[in-house]
C-alpha positions in Angstrom: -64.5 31.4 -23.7 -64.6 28.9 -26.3 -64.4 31.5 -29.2 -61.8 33.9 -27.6 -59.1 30.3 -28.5 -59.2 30.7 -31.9 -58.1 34.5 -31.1 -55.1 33.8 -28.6 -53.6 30.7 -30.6 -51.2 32.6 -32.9 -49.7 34.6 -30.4 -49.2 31.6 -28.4 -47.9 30.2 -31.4 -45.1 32.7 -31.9 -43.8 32.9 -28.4 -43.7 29.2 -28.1 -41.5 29.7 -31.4 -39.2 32.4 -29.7 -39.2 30.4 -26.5 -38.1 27.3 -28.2 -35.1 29.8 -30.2 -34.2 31.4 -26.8 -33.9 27.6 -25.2 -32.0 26.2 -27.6 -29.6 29.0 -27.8 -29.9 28.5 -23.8 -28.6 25.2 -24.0 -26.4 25.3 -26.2 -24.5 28.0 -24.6 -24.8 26.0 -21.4 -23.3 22.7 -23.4 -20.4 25.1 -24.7 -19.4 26.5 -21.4 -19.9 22.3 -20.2 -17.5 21.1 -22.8 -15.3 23.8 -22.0 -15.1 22.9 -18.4 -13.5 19.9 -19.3 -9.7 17.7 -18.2 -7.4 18.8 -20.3 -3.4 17.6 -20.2 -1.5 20.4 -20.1 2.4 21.4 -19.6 1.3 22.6 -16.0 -0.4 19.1 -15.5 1.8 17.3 -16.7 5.0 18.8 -14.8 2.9 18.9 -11.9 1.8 15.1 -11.6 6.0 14.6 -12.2 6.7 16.6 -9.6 3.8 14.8 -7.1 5.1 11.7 -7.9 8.8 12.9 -6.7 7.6 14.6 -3.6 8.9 17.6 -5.1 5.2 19.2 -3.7 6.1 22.8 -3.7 6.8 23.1 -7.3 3.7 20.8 -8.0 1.6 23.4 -6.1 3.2 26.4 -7.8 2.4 24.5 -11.1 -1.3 23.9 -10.4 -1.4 27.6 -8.7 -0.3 28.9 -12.3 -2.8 26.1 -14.2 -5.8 27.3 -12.3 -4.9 30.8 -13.6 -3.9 30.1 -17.1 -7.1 27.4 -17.2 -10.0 27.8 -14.6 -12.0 25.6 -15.6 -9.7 23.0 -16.4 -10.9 19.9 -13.5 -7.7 18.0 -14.2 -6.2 20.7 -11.6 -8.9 18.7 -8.8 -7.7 14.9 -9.5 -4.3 16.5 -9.1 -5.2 18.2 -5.8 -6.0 15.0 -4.7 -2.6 13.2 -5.4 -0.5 16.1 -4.2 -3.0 15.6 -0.7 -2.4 11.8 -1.1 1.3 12.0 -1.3 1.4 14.0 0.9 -0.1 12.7 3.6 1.5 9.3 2.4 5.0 11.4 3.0 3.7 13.3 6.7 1.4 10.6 8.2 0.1 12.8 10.4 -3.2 12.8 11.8 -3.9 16.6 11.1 -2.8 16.6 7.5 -5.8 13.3 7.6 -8.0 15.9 9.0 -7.7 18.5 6.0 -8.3 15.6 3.7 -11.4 14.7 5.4 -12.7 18.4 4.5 -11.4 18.8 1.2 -12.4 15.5 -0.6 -16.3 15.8 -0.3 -16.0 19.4 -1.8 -13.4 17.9 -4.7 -15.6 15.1 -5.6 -19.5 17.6 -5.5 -17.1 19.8 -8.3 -16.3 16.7 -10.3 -19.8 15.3 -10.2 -20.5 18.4 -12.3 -18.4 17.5 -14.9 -19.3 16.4 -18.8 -19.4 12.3 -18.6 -16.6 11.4 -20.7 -13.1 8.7 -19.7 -11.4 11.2 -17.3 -15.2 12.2 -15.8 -15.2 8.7 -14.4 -11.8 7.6 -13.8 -10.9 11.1 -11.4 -14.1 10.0 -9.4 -13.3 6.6 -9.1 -9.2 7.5 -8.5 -10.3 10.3 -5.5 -12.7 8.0 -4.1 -9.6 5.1 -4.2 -7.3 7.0 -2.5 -9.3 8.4 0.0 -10.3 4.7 0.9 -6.8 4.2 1.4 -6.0 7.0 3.9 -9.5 6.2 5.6 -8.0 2.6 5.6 -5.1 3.4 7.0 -6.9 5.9 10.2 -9.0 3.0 10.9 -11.7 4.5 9.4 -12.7 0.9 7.6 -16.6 1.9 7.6 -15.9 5.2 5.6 -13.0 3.7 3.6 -15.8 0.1 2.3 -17.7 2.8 1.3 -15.3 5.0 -0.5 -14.1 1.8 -2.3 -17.7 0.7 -3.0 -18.3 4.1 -4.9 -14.5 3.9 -6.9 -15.8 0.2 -8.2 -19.1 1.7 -9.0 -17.0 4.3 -11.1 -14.9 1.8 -12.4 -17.4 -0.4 -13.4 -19.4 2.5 -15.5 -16.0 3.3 -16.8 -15.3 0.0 -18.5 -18.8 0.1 -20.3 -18.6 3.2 -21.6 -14.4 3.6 -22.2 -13.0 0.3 -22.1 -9.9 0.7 -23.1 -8.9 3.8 -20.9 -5.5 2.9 -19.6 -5.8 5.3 -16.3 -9.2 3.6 -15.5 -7.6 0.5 -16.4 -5.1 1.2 -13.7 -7.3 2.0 -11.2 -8.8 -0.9 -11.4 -5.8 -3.4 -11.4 -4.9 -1.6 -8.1 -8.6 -1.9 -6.8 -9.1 -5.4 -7.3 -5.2 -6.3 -5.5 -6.5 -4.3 -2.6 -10.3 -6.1 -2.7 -8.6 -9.2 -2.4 -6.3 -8.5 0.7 -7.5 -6.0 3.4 -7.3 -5.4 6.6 -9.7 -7.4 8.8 -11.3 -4.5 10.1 -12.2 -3.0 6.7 -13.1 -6.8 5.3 -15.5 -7.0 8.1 -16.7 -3.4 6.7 -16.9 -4.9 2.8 -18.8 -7.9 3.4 -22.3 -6.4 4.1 -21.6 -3.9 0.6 -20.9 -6.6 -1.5 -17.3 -6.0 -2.7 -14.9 -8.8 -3.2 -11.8 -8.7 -5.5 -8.9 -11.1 -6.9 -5.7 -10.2 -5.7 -3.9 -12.6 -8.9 -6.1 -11.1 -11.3 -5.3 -7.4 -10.4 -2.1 -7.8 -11.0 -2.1 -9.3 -14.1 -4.4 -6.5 -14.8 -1.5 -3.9 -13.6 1.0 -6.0 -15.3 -0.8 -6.1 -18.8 -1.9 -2.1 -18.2 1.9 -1.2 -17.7 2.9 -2.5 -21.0 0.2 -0.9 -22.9 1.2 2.4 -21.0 4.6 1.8 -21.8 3.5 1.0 -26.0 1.6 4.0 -26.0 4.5 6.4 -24.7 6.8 5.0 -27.0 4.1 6.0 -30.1 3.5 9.8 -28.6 4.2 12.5 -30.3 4.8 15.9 -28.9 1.5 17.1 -29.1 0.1 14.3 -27.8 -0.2 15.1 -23.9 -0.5 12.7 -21.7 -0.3 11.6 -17.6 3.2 9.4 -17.7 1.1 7.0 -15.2 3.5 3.9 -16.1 6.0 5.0 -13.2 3.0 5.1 -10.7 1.5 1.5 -12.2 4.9 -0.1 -11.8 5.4 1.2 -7.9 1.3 -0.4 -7.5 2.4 -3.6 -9.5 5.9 -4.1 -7.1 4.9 -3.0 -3.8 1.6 -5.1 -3.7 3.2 -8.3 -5.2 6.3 -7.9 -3.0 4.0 -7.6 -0.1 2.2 -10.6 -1.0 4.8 -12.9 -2.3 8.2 -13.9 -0.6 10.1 -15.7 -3.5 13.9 -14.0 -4.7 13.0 -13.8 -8.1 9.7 -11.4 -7.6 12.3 -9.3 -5.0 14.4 -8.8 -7.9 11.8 -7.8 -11.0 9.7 -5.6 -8.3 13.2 -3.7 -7.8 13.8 -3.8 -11.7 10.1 -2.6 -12.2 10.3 0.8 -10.2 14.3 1.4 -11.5 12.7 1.3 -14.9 9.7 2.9 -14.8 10.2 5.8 -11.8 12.7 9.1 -11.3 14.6 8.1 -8.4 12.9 10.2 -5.4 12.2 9.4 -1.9 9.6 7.6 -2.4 11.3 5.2 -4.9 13.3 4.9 -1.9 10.4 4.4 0.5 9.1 1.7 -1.6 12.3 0.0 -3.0 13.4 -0.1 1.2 10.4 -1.2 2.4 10.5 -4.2 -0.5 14.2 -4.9 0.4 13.8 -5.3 4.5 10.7 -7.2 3.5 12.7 -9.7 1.6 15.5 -9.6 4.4 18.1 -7.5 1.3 19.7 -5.5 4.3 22.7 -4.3 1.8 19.8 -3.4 -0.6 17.8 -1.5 1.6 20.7 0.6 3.0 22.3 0.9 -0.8 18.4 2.4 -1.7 18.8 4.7 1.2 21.5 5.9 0.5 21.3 7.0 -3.2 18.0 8.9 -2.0 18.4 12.1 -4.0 19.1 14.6 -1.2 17.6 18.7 -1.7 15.2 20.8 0.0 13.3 21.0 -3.1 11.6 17.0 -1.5 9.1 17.0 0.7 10.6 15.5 4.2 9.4 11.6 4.6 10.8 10.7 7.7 10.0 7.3 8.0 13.2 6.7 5.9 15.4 7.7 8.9 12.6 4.6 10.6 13.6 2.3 7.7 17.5 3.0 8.2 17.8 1.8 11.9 15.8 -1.0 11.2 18.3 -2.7 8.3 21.0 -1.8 10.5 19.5 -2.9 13.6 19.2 -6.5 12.0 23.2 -6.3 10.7 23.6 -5.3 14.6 24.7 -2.0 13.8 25.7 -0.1 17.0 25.0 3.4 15.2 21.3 2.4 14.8 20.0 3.6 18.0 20.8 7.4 16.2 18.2 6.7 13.5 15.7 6.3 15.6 16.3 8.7 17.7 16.6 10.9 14.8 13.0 9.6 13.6 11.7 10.1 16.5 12.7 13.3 17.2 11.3 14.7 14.3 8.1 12.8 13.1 5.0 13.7 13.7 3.2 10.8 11.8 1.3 7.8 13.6 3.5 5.3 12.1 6.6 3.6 13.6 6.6 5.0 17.0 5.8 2.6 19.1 8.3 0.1 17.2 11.0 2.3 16.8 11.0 2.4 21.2 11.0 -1.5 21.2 14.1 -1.7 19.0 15.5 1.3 21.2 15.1 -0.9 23.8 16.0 -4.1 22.4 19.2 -2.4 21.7 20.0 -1.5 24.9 19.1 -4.8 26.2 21.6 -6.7 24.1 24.1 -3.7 25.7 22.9 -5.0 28.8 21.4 -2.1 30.0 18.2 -3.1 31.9 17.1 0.4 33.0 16.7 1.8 29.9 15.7 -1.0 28.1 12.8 -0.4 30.4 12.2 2.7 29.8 11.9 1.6 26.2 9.4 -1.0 26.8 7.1 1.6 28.6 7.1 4.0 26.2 5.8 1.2 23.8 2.9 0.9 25.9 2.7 4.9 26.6 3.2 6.7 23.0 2.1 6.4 19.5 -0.5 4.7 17.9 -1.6 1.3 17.0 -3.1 1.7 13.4 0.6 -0.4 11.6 0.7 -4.2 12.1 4.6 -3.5 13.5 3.0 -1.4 16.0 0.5 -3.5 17.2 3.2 -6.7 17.1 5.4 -4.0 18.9 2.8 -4.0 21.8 3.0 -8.0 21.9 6.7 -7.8 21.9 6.8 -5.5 25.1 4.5 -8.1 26.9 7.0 -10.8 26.8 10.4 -10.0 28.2 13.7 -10.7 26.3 15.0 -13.4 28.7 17.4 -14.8 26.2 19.7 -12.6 24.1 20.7 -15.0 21.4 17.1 -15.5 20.5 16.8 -11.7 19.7 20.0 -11.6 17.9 18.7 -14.5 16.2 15.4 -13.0 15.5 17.0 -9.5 13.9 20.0 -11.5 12.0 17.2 -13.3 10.2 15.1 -10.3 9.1 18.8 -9.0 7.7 19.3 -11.8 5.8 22.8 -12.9 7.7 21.1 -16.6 8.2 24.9 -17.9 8.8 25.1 -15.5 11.8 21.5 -16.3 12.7 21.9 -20.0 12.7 25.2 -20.1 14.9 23.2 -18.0 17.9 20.9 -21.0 18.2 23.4 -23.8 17.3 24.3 -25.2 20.5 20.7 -24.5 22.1 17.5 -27.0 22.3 14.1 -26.3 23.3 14.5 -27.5 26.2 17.1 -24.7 26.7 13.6 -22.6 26.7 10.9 -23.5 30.0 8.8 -20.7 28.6 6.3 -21.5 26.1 6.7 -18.0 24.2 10.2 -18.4 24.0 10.1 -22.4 23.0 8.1 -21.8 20.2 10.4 -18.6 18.8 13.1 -21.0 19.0 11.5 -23.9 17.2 9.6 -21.1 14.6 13.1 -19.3 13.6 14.7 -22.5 13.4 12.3 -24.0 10.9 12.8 -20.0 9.0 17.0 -20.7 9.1 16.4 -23.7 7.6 14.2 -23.1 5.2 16.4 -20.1 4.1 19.3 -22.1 3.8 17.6 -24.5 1.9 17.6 -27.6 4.1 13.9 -28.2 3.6 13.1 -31.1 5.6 14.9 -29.8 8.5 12.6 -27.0 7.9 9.1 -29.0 7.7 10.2 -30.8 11.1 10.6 -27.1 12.9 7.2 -25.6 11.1 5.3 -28.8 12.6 6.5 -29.2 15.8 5.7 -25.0 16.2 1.9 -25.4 14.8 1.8 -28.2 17.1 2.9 -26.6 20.2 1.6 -22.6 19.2 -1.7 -23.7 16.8 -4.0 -22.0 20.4 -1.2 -19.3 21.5 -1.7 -15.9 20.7 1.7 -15.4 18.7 2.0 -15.2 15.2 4.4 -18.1 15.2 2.2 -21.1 14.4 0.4 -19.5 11.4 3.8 -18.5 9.8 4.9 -21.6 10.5 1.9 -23.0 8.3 2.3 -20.7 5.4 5.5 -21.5 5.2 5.1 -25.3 5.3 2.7 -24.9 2.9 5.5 -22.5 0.9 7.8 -25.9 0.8 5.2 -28.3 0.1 4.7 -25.8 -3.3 8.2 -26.1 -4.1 8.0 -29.2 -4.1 5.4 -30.2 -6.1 2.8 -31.4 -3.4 0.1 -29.0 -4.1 -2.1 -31.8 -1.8 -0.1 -30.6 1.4 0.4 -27.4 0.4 -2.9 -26.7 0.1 -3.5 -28.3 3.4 -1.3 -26.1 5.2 -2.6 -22.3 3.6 -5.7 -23.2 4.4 -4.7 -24.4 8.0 -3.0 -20.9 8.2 -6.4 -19.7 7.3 -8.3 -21.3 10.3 -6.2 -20.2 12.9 -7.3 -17.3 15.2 -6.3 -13.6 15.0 -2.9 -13.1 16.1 -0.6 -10.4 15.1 0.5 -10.0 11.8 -2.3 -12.3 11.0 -3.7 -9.9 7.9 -0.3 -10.1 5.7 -0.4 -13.7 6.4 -3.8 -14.5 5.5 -3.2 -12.9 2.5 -0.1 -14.2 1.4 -2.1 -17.5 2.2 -5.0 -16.5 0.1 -2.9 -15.5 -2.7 -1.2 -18.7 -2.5 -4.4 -20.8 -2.7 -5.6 -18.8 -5.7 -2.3 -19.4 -7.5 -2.4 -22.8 -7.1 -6.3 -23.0 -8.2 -4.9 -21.3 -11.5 -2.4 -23.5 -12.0 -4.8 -26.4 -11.5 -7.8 -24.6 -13.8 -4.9 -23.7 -16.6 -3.7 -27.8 -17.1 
């Protein structure tokens, strides 16, 4: 057997040779048919993620219809799935559309772990991954959405090494590490055991500093150079996290400049520029952005905005509110809003002094939607305590409208000891110290905010830690960073109430901006 070797070797020899041809020429057609199945900006794309970010989401699915034709095996056309899905949802709300997301992602994300590594390779994973957190996030799915995050900073983090200076990724990651660094408690309970923490300040400087380079770089292309205009979707990350983080005039204002700028005035540069303007108590804003909502069929219904409307009239005491949210109402089918749109259906019919129907109203708080929205859940509070004293409601909506004139004259004439009820003492002595402090009398102010964490510091309403951020708020403006400091972190420590999330983070943020300030001297 040892002699017949010798014999066998050469033809052995050859068809290694022709094996080695017939691979190569193997591979290399399989690395040609890989590079060809690559992301690739086209017309179709481009009009496409326009038309996404308008809600016009018919004529983005006709667009990527006609891409997948033209191109098949162009994988932009998934990531773009996923933002028409996104917005969509985003737009609807409803629980069934979250259900055909559930199914699609995992098969979206297997066909783009297929892909050639290259910037896009990493940054579509890392974006489908991110905005499936955020719908997961918002179902209350916080297990499922920690690890959907964890796997986008994963992404992101392979991203940077490789492609550093890919302004998508970039992007991404600005809005990631906001998000990291104020979450719900539910999904920061789900984070801590996978090790994923984030800067809320640093992410947006990060969105800040992207923008502008997205902005440079549009201003240098030429028209053949194809690319996602992602500055308009950057600015509307950059002004509706900061606005929902930060309470001072002059943010309002550059958040609202940001999107006019940078976005095609749609209904969701409505939705946003609304919800920053009640936020920031601009009622004459908010309806003003409503109103110059582009109307057409060719937009994708977002009821919510019909929500938004009888809320900033509600709080100028509109009579014609009760319409809008009857309207809403009547034709969402979303989980959002529902149970607080039937607390200010009854609140209105309480200050009309009509007590059946206002108690309708409160039952159907307790009886319909869902509480997945912090207004919801503060909507189920609100029900609990009856409105006993109509001045202090008035008072109350006034003050979210920004009419602190009107609000302050409802309580003028009234004490605490107008109020036997605990609840209602420390709602007088809480918007008191916000009238105040809006009208800029800010000792006045620090008197109310102490006296309501004194009495409300163990009560289960969101009074006493508002009232801390907001002490702590003064103290910053006036240059006692020792106090201030004090008081965030007292709003920290206190126990879950309502509303207790967008406090704690606007307290975070807070304490992080003044440990910049103190690290920068």
């Amino acid at each position: 057997m040892i002699t017949l070797l010798p014999k066998i070797r050469k033809p052995f020899n050859s068809l290694f040779k022709n094996w080695n041809r017939w691979l190569g020429t193997l591979l290399a057609t399989v690395a040609l048919s890989t590079a060809q199945a690559k992301f690739v900006v086209t017309e179709n794309c481009q009009q496409a993620y326009s038309c996404i970010l308008q809600l016009r989401l018919k004529e983005a699915s006709a667009l990527l219809d006609n891409e997948r034709k033209s191109n098949p095996s162009n994988s932009l056309v998934l990531l773009l799935d996923n933002y028409w899905e996104y917005f969509n949802l985003i737009a609807s709300d409803r629980l069934e559309d979250y259900e055909l997301m559930k199914r699609s992602v995992p098969r979206r994300l297997d066909a783009l772990e297929n892909e050639q590594r290259s910037p896009w390779y990493y940054y579509s994973l890392a974006e489908v991954n991110l905005q499936y957190a955020f719908m997961r996030a918002r179902f209350q799915e916080y297990w499922g959405a920690g690890w959907s995050i964890r796997r986008a900073s994963g992404l992101l983090d392979d991203s940077e090494k490789h492609y550093p200076n890919f302004l998508p990724a970039k992007k991404c990651r600005g809005v990631l590490l906001s998000v990291l660094g104020a979450v719900p408690t539910g999904l920061k309970l789900a984070m801590g055991p996978l090790g994923l923490r984030g800067n809320t300040r640093e992410g947006l400087i990060l969105l800040d500093h992207t923008l502008g380079e997205m902005k440079a770089v549009s201003l240098q292309q030429g028209p053949a150079d194809r690319k996602l205009p992602m500055a308009g979707e950057t600015a509307l990350y950059l002004s509706y996290i900061q606005a929902a983080l930060n309470e001072r005039a002059p943010d309002y204002a550059l958040c609202i400049k940001r999107i006019d700028e940078n976005m095609i005035p749609s209904p969701l540069t409505a939705f946003v520029k609304t919800s920053i303007a009640i936020r920031n108590s601009q009622t004459t804003d908010a309806l003003k952005f409503l109103n110059e909502k582009p109307p057409g069929s060719k937009f994708t219904p977002f009821y919510q905005l019909e929500y938004f409307m009888g809320v900033a009239k509600l709080n100028r005491l509109d009579t014609d509110a009760l319409s809008c949210f009857q309207r809403f109402l009547g034709e969402t089918k979303g989980v959002s809003f529902v149970k607080d749109s039937y607390l200010r259906i009854a609140w209105i019919y309480r200050l009309e002094g009509n007590t059946k129907s206002y108690t309708e109203n409160i039952n159907n708080v307790l009886m319909k939607g869902y509480a997945s929205q912090d207004k919801d859940k503060q909507a189920i509070c609100d029900a609990a305590e009856p409105v006993l004293y109509p001045e202090l409601l008035r008072a109350r909506l006034l003050f979210d409208g920004g009419f602190y004139d009107r609000a302050g004259a409802e309580l003028k004439k009234k004490t605490p000891a107008n109020y036997p009820e605990l609840h209602n003492r420390l709602e007088f002595l809480y918007r008191s110290g916000r009238i105040a402090e809006a009208c800029s009398y800010k000792m006045q102010a620090i008197t109310a905010y102490i006296k309501t964490i004194e009495g409300g510091k163990n009560s289960p309403w969101y009074y006493a830690a508002n009232a801390s951020l907001h002490l702590g708020m003064i103290y910053e403006s006036l240059k006692d960073v020792v106090h201030a400091r004090k008081a965030y972190q007292q709003c920290l420590d206190m126990h879950e109430t309502t509303y207790k999330n967008s406090i704690d983070n606007k307290a975070k943020s807070a304490l992080d901006r003044l440990e910049s300030n103190r690290t920068s001297r």
